[in-house]
Each structure stands twice: as C-alpha cells, then as structure tokens.
N, C-alpha and C positions, 0 to 999 in steps of 0.2 A: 821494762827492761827487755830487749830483744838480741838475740846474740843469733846467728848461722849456725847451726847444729850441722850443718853438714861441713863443717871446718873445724871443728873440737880436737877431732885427730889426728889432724895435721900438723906438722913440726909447727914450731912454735916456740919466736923467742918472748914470749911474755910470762913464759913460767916456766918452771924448772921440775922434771922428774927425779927421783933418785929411791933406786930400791934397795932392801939391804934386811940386818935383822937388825933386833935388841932384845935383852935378856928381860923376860918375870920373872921371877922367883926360881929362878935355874933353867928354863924354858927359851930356849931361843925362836921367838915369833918372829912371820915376814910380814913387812911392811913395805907400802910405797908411799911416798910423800909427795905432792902434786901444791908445790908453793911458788907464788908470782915475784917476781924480780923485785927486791926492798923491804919492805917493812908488812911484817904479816899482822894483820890487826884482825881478821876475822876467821877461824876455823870448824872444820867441818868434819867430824869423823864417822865413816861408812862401815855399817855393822852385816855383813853377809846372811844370808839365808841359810837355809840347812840344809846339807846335802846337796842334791843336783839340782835343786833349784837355783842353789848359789853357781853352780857350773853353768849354767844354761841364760844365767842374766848378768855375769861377772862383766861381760864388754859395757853395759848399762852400766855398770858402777864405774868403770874406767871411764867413760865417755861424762858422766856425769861429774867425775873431781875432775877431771880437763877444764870442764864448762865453767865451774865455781873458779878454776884457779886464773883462768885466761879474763873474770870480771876481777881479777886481783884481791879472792881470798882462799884460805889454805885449804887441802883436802888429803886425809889421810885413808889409805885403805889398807887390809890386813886380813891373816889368815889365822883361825883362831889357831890354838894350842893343839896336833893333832889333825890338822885340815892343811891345805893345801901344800903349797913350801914350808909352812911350819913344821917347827922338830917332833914327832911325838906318831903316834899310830893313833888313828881314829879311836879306836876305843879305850884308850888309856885315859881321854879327857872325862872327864868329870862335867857334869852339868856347870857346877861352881867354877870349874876352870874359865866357860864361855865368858861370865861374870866378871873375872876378875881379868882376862884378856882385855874386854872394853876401858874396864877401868884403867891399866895399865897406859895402854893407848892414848887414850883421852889426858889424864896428868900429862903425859910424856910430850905431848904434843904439845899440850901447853906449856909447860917448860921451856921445850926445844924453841917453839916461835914466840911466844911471850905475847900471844892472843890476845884482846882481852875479851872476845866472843866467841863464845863459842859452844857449838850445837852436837847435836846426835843425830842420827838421818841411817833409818834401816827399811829393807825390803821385808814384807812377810815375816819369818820368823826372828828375823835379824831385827825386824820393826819391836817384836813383839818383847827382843835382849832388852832394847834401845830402851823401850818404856817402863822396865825394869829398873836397869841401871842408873837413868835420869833421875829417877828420886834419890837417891844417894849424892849423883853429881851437881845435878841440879843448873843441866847446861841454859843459856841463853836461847836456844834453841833447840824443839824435838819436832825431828820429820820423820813421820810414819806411815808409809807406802805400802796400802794393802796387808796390814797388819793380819796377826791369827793372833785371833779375840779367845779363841777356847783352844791352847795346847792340848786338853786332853783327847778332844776328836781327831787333832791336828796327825797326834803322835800314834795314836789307835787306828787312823787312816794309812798311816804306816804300815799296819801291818798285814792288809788287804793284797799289797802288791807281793807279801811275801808268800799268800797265800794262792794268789795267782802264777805265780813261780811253781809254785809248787804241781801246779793244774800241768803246765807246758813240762815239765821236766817228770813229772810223775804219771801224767794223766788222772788225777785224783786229786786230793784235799788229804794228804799221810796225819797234817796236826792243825788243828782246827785254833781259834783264835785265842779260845779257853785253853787249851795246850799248851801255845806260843807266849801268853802270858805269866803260866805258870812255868815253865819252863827259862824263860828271861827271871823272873823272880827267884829260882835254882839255880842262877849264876852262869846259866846259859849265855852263850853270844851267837845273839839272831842276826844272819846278814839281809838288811834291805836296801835294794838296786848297786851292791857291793859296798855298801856301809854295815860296818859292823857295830852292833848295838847291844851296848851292855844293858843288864838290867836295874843297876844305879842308875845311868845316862838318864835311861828312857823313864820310871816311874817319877824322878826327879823333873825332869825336863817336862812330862804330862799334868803335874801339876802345878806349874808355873804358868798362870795363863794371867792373862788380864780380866776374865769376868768378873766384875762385884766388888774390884779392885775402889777405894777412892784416894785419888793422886792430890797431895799436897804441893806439888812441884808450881813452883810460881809462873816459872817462864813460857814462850809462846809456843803452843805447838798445834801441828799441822796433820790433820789424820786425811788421806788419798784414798777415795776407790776407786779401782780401777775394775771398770764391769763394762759388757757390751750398752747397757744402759745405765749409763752415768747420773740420770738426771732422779733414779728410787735410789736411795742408798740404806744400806741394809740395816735395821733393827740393829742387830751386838754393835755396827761400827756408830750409830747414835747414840747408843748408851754409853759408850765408850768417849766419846765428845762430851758428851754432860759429865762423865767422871773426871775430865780433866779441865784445873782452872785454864782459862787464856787458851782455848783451844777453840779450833776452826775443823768443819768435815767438807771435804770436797770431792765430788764424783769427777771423774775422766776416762775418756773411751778406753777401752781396752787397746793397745796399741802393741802389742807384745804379749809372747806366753811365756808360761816359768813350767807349766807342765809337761809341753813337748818346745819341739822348736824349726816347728814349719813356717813360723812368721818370723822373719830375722830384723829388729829394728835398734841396732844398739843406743839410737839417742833418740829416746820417743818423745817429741816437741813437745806435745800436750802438759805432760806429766814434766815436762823438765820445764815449761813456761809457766805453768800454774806454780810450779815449787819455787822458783825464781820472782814472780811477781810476790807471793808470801814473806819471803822472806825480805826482800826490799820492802817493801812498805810497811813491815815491824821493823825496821834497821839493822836488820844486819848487812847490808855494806853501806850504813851510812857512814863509815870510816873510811870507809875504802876506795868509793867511787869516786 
C-alpha cells in the first residue's frame, strides 16, 4: 500500500474533518474526527505523548489520521482531560483520568461509527497509555511507536530539566532531586518546561510502566523504533515484543525529533509505510479497500 504523503494535507474530498467536544464524566474533552465519505468499518484512535513532546509531534498525528482516513478508515484524535483545548488545568488531571479519557474515546468512537475494527496507535508515552489501556479494551489493533518501556526513568528524567532551570534562573542547583521529590510527595506542584505536576500525577504516572508486564491481549500489535540505527533494536523494546502475544518489533530511521524541533517532518514516510504495510496485511482495511 502506497499513498503521497506529501498530499495528506491537502483539501480533500474523500474524508471529512469535524472538531468539536464530548462529555466524560462531567469533563468536556476535544476531539477531531478524521472519517471517509460512507461507511466506517475500520477505526483508529491516537493517544498523545506527554507534555511537549506531544506539542512538538502533534502535525505527525494530524498528518497521520489524514493518511488512515483518505485509505477510507476512521481516525480519531483528542486532548486528554486538562491538556490542550480540553476543559480542566493540567494539574487537576489525575493519572486515572489519562485512562479513562482513552477509554471514553475509544467506546464513543465506536458507537458513533459502528466500527467493527478497531485499534490503539500512540507515540511514546501515549504509546505506553495505549498498551495499558488495550488490555482492558482489547482493540483489534495496537500501534506503538517508540514506546517508554520504564515510566519511572521516564518521569524521574523529568525532573533533570527542572533542575537545569534552576542552574539558568539561579545560577546553582537551590533543591536537589531528593528535595523535589520529597517535596512533590508534600503536595508540592513542580512546574516542568511549564507543566505543572502534582505529586499524585507523577508517583502514579512513574509507576505505570510496561517492564515485567505479561499481556494477555489477543489482538495484533506493532512495537516501532525509531533510532538513527534501525537495524540493533533495543533490549527493553524485545522484551517487550515477547511479552506481547501476536506482536511484531520493527526498527525505522529516526526521521523526526520529539526532543527539540530542528528537523521538521510532519509525515515521516518510513514510520507511516511500515505502519501501513502492518496493518494491511493483518486486515485492517480488508473492509475497506
């Protein structure tokens, strides 16, 4: 399957945008819906990265339900509870809320289109919700792109940068890491790179990882790395393929950054042809094509 990525975001009458909310549990979440003209039989929901990694690769995920919806199947994306157009202030969310965000989404979707496929597909730590929440959902499809296999280094690497902040604004190190975690664990709110973090969020959020994890989830899934050398793939993301049944590990060049954003590639071919060939040749748009 081969599609021109450099025409994904272009008007386009073969599928329909439409943004808007809908309520969870008293929460007004945004959502865009990226669904092709007639009959949706195959959908796709995109689970965001955390913080500004999600800012920094957000055109990647628009560019990407474009892609899905112009081969005529559905693609939903969304802003957790707290996050971007969503209602709420970053730190009011609860780890649990991320959780039960997806989950809302994912029903809703189905519902709304009456699917009868239908997958999970996150970046990084949105990767890492996704492989969470699938065992619960138990979609047709998991795609997991550069996943963080150990939340708790993930979230502890977090707080480097706020200690770096602290060097440029202080000229010094005022509260050391031991501090800043005692200190989050006192009900403190630590802000890092303008995210405010409670200390529920983060001890919650740190140990939610996937090490050691074993996944009873039946359906097929997809683990991506994305490294300047594609062809060694790392230790945690193989053990991570063996913990999951009907799953595949695949390397792909680095094609884009999530840490800064000197490389601007919002439809990276490689990562979008490999995830496209996967998913076609397990069926998901054998409905559709």
């Amino acid at each position: 399957m081969h599609i021109d990525l450099s025409q994904v975001n272009l008007p386009s009458s073969a599928f329909k945008e439409s943004h808007g909310y809908f309520v969870r549990d008293g929460k007004r979440l945004f959502r865009v819906k990226y669904l092709p003209q007639g009959e949706v039989q195959a959908c796709l929901i995109l689970c965001s990265p955390f913080a500004e990694e999600k800012v920094r690769t957000q055109r990647i995920y628009v560019s990407w339900a474009r892609t899905l919806a112009s081969l005529g199947a559905g693609a939903v994306c969304f802003d957790y509870y707290g996050d971007g157009d969503s209602e709420g202030d970053f730190e009011e969310a609860r780890f649990e809320d991320r959780l039960k965000d997806i989950r809302a989404v994912y029903n809703e979707a189905r519902k709304e289109t009456g699917a009868t496929i239908m997958a999970l597909c996150g970046f990084r730590w949105g990767a890492t919700l996704a492989a969470l929440v699938a065992e619960e959902l138990n979609p047709d499809f998991l795609v997991l792109w550069e996943p963080v296999v150990d939340s708790n280094k993930y979230f502890h690497d977090h707080l480097r940068s706020h200690l770096a902040s602290q060097m440029l604004t202080e000229g010094k190190v005022v509260r050391n890491r031991e501090q800043l975690l005692k200190d989050l664990g006192g009900g403190e709110i630590l802000s890092v790179e303008g995210y405010n973090l409670t200390g529920d969020f983060f001890f919650a959020a740190s140990q939610a990882g996937l090490i050691g994890k074993q996944f009873v989830r039946e359906g097929k899934t997809l683990i991506v790395q994305i490294a300047a050398n594609p062809s060694r793939l790392r230790p945690e993301l193989s053990a991570l393929q063996t913990s999951m049944k009907n799953s595949a590990l695949i390397g792909v060049p680095r094609e884009f950054q999530w840490e800064k954003t000197e490389v601007w590639q919002p439809a990276p071919p490689q990562l979008f042809q490999t995830t496209l060939s996967f998913l076609e040749e397990h069926g998901f748009f054998r409905r559709v094509l």
